[in-house]
C-alpha positions as CSV (number, residue, x, y, z in Angstrom):
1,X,47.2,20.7,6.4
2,X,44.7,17.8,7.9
3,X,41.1,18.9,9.2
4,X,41.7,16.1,11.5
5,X,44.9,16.0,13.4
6,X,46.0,13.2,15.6
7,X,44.6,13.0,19.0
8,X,46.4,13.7,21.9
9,X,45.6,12.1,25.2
10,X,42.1,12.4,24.2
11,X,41.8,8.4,24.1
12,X,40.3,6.1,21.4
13,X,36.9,8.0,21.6
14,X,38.7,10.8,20.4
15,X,41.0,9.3,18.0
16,X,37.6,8.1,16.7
17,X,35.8,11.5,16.5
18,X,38.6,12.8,14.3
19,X,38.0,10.1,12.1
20,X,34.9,10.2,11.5
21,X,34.8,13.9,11.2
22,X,37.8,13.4,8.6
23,X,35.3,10.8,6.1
24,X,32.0,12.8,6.7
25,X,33.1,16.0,5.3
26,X,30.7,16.7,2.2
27,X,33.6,16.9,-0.4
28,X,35.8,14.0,1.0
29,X,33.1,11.6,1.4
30,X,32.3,12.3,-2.5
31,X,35.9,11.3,-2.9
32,X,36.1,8.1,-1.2
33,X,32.7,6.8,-2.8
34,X,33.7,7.4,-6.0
35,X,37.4,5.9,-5.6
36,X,35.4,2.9,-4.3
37,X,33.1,3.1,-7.3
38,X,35.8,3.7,-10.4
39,X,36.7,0.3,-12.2
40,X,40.4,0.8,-11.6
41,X,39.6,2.7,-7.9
42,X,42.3,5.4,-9.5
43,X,40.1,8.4,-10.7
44,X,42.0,11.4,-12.4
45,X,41.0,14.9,-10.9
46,X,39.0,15.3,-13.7
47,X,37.2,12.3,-13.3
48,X,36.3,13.3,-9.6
49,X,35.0,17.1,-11.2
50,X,33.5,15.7,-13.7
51,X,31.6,13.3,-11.4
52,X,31.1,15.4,-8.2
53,X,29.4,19.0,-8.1
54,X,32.4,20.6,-7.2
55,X,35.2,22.7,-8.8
56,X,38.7,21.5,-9.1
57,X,39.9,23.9,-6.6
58,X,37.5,22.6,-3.6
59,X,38.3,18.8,-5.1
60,X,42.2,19.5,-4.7
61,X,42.0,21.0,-1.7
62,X,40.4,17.8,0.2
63,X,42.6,15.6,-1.6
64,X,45.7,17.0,0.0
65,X,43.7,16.4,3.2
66,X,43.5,13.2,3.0
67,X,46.5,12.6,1.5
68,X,48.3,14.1,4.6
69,X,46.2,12.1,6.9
70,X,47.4,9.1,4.6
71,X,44.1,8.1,3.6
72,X,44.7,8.4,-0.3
73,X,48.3,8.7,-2.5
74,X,49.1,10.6,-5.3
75,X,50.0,7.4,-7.8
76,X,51.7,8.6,-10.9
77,X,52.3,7.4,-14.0
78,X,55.1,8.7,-15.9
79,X,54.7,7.0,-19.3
80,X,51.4,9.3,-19.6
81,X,53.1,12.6,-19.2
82,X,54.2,13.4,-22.8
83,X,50.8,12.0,-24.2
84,X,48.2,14.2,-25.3
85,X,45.5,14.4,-23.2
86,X,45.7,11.7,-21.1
87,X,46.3,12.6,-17.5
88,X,49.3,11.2,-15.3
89,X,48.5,11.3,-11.8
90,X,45.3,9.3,-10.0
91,X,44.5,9.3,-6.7
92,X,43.8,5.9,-4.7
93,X,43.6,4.5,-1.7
94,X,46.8,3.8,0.8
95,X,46.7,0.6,2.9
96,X,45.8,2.5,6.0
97,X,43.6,3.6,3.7
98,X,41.9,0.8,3.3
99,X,42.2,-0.4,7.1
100,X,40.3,2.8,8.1
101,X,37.2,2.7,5.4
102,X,36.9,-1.3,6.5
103,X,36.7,-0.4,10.2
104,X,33.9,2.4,9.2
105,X,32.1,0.0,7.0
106,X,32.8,2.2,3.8
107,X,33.9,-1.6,2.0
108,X,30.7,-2.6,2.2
109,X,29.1,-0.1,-0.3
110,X,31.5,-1.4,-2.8
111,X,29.3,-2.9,-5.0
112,X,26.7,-0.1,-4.9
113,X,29.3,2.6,-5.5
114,X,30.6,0.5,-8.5
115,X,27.2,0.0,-9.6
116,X,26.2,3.7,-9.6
117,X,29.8,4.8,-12.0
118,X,28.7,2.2,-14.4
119,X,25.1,3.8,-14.6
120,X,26.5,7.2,-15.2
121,X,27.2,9.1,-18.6
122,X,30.6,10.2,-19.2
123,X,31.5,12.9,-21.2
124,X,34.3,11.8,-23.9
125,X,37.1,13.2,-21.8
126,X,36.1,11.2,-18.6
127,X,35.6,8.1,-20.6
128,X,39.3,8.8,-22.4
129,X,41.0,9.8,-18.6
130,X,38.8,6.1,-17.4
131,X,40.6,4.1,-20.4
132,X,43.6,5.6,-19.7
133,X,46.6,3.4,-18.6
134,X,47.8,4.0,-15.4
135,X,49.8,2.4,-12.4
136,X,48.9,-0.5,-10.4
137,X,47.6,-0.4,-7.1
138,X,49.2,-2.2,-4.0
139,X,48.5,-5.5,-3.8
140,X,47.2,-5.7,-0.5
141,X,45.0,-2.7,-1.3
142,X,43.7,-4.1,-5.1
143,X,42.4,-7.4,-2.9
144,X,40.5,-5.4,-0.6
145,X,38.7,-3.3,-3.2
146,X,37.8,-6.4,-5.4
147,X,34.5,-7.5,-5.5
148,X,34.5,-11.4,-5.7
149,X,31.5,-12.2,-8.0
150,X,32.2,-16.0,-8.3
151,X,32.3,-16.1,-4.3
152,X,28.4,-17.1,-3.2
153,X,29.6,-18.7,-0.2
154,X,28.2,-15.7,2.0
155,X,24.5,-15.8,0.5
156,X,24.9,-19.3,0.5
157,X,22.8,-19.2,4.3
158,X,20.1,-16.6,3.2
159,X,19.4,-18.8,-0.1
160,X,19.2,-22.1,1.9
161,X,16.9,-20.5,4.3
162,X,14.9,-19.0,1.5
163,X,14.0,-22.4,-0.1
164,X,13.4,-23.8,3.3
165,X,10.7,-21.6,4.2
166,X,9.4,-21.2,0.4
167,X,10.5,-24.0,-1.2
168,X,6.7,-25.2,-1.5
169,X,6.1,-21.7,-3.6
170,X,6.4,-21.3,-7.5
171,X,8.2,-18.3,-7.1
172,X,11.1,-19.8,-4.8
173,X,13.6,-19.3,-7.8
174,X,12.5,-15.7,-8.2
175,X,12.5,-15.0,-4.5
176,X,16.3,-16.0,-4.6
177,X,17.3,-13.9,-7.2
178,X,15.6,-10.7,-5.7
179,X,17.0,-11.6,-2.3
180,X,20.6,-11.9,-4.2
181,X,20.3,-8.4,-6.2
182,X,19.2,-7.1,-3.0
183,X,22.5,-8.3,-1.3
184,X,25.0,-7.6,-4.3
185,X,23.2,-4.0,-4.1
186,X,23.9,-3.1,-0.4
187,X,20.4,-2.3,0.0
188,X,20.2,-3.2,4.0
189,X,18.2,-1.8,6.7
190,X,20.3,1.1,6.7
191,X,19.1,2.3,3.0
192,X,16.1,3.8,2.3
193,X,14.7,0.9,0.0
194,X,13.3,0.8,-3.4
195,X,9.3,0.8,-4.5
196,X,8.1,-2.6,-6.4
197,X,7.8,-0.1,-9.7
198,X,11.8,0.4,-9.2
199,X,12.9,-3.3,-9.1
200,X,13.6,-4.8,-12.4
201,X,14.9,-1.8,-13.7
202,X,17.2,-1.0,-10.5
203,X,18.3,-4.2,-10.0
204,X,18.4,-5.2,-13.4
205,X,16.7,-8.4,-12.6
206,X,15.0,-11.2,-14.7
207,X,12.1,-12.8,-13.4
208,X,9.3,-15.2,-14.1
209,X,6.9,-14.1,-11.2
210,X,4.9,-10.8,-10.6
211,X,7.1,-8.5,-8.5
212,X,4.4,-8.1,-6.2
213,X,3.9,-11.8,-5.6
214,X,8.2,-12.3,-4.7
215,X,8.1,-9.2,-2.4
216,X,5.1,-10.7,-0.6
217,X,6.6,-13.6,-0.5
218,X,10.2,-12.2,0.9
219,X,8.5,-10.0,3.6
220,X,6.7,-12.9,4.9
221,X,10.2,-14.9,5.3
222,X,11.4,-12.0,6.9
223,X,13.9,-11.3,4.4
224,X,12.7,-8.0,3.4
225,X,11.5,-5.0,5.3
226,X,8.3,-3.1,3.9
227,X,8.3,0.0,5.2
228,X,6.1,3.2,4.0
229,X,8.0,6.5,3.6
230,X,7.5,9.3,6.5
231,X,5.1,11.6,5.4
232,X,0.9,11.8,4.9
233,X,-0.5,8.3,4.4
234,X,-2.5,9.4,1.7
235,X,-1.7,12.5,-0.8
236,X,-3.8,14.3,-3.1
237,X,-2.7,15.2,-6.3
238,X,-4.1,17.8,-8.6
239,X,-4.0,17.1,-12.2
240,X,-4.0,20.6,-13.1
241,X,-0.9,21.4,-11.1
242,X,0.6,17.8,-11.2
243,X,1.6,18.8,-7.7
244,X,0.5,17.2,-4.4
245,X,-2.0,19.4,-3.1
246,X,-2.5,18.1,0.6
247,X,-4.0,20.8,3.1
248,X,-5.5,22.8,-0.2
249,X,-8.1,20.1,-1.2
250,X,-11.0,22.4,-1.3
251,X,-9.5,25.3,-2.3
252,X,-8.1,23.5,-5.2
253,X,-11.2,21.9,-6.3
254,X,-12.9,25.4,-6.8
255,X,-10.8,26.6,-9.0
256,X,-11.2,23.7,-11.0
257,X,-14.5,24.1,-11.1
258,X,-14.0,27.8,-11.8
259,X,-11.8,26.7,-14.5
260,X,-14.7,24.4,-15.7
261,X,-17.2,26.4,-15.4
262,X,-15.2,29.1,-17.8
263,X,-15.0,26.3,-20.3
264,X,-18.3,26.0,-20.4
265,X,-19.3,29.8,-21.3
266,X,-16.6,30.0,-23.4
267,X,-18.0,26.9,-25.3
268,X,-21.9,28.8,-25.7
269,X,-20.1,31.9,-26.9
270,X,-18.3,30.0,-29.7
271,X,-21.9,28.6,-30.0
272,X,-23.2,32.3,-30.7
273,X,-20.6,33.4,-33.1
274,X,-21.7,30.4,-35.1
275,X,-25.0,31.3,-34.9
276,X,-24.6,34.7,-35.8
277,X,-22.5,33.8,-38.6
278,X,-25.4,31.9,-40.0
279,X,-27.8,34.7,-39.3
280,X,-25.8,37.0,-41.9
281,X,-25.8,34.5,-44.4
282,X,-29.2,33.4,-44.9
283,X,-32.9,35.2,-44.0
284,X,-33.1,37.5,-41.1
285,X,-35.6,36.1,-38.4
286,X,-36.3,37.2,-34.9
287,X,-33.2,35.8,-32.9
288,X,-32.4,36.8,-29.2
289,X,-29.4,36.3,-27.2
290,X,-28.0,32.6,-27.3
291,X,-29.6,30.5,-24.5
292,X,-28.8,27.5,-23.2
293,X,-31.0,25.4,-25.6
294,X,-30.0,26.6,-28.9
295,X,-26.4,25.8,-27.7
296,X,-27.3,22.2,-26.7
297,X,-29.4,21.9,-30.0
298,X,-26.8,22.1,-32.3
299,X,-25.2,19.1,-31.2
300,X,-23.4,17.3,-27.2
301,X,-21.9,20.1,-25.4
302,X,-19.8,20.1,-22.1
303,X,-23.5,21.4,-20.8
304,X,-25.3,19.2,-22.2
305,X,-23.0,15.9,-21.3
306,X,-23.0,17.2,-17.8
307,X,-26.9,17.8,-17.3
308,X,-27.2,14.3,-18.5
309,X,-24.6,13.2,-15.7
310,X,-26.6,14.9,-13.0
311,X,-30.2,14.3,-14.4
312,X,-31.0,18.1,-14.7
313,X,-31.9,20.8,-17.1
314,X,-28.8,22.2,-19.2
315,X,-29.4,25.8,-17.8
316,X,-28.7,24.3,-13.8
317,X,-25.3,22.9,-14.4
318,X,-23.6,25.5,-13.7
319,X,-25.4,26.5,-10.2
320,X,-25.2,22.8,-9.5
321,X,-21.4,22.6,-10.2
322,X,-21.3,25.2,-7.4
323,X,-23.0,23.6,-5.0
324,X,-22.4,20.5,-2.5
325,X,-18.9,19.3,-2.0
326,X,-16.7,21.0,-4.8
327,X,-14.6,17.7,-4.6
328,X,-16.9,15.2,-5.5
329,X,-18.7,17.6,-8.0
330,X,-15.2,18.5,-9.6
331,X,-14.4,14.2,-10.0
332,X,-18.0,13.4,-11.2
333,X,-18.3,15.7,-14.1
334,X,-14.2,15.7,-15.4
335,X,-14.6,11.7,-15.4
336,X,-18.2,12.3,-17.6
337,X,-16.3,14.7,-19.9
338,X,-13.2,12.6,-20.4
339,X,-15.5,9.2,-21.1
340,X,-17.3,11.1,-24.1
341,X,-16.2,10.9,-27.2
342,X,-18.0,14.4,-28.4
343,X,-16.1,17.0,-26.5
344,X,-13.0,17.8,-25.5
345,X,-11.5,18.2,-21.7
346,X,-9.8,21.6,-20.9
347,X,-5.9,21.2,-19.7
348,X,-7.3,24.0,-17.0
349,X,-9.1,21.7,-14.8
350,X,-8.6,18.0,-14.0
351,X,-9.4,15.3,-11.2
352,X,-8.2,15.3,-8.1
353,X,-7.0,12.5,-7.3
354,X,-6.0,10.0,-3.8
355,X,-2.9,7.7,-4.0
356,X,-1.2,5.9,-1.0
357,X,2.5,6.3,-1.1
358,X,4.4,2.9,-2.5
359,X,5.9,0.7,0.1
360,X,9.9,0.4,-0.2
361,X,11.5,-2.8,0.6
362,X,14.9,-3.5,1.8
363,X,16.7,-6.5,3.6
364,X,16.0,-6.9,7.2
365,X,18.6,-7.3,10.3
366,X,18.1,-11.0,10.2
367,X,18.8,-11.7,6.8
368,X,21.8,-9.8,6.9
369,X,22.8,-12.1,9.8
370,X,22.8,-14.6,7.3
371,X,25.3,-13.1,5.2
């Protein structure tokens, strides 16, 4: 029986609550997207399992709710149901169907949805129930549900207004063919965006031009948005941890150094076993503990790199390591070790390290007005 039912004397406000509480549903609005994204827009159940993170059971169960609000059919096809493995009923859209997901905007994610099933990996029985044959939508709902790629006539506007504010750049070519990927896309000021570093590769786009230099060049025309993502306007990142470490800066640097600092005993006692390896082997002589200068003698140490760094004797690194800001003392001597060629860093400490978040770009009101 429908989630939803059909208002009564509650008025179009209500009629439109229902509605919306009908497509918004978790599992059902899985559904719908990835009707709208399958080539044929007539997924199998096992299709819909096989692409949603849902059991069949939950998957059924909201297809019969839709179904008895008349928002999908059932469309079978009989020819397939003595065939091995290949399944006979798909669910698609009715032509209220249709109607409703127009009024609620769900048509215009049609070419993102579509995009997003091509960019999956199927399993061979989802690719063998997608080949399979299977009825033919309604007319009036196939129409709907095609996406036109010969028909330009809408980004017609945005590309004439494009060249006439940048047809005196290079890059005007470029500009139009990032402003187009962004439209066939659906990435509008409702979407989150993409980062520069995700364009070529998400909108699998060819151009001559730096990204950087197109984007600029968009956000200026007011075509794009660049907007920075909500959070800290700078993060710190801890190499050890690969982790964002914002709020724990200091306490993060210690233990790097601590970390350090434990790399560099370790590396005197190695030092001493040598030593005392050699002592067995040749003439006894009057030898004390390891210090600090017969473990620089023998060749660059961690020490030895670091004193240098700092312009100070081999047996203060440590103490100096310890004092002054652990941040800048950390930084300083991982960046000496890592630009010698004589020693070896530690995977137990790194840099700390300060990276603005990347801008994400996405098309603005006014060039959707254009559209």
């Amino acid at each position: 029986m429908s989630d939803a039912p059909a208002a009564e004397g509650g008025g179009p406000f209500e009629e439109q609550r229902q509605i919306y509480d009908l497509l918004s549903q978790e599992t059902r609005h899985l559904i719908l997207q990835f009707i709208l994204g399958h080539p044929e827009h007539l997924p199998s159940l096992d299709e819909l399992a096989y692409m949603m993170p849902k059991n069949k059971a939950a998957i059924r169960d909201q297809l019969e709710v839709l179904s008895d609000d008349d928002i999908i059919d059932c469309y079978r096809y009989p020819p397939n149901e003595d065939a091995r493995d290949l399944p006979s009923q798909f669910y698609g859209l009715t032509e209220y169907g249709v109607e409703i997901l127009y009024e609620y905007n769900y048509l215009r994610g049609l070419p993102v949805a579509r995009a997003l099933y091509d960019n999956t990996r199927l399993s061979e029985k989802a690719q063998r129930h997608r080949d399979a044959p299977r009825p033919e939508l309604p007319d009036t709902v196939r129409g709907a549900l095609t996406i036109d790629e010969e028909d330009d006539a809408d980004f017609d506007r945005l590309e004439q207004y494009i060249r006439e504010r940048k047809g005196n750049t290079h890059s005007v070519a470029d500009q139009v063919t990032v402003a187009k990927a962004f439209y066939n896309a659906g990435i509008g000021p409702e979407k989150g965006g993409i980062k520069r570093t995700e364009l070529l590769d998400s909108l699998d786009i060819d151009i001559e031009y730096q990204p950087r230099t197109v984007l600029n060049h968009l956000v200026d025309a007011g075509v794009l948005a660049q907007t920075a993502p909500p959070g800290p306007d700078v993060f710190a990142i801890s190499e050890r941890l690969d982790d964002i470490v914002n709020g724990q800066v200091t306490e993060e640097a210690e233990a790097n150094l601590d970390a350090l600092v434990a790399h560099i005993d370790d590396e005197l006692q190695v030092t001493a076993l040598s030593e005392d390896a050699a002592e067995r082997d040749g003439p006894q002589a009057r030898v004390s503990a390891p210090s600090v200068a017969v473990a620089d003698g023998a060749g660059r140490t961690i020490r030895s790199i670091l004193a240098a760094e700092f312009g100070i004797e081999p047996e203060q690194v440590i103490n100096f390591l310890r004092s002054g800001d652990p941040l800048d003392r950390l930084n300083t001597a991982v960046e000496a070790i890592e630009s010698s060629e004589e020693v070896t860093k530690s995977e137990d400490y790194g840099q700390i390290v300060f990276v603005n978040p990347a801008y994400r770009y996405r098309l603005t009101e006014q060039a959707i007005e254009f559209v």
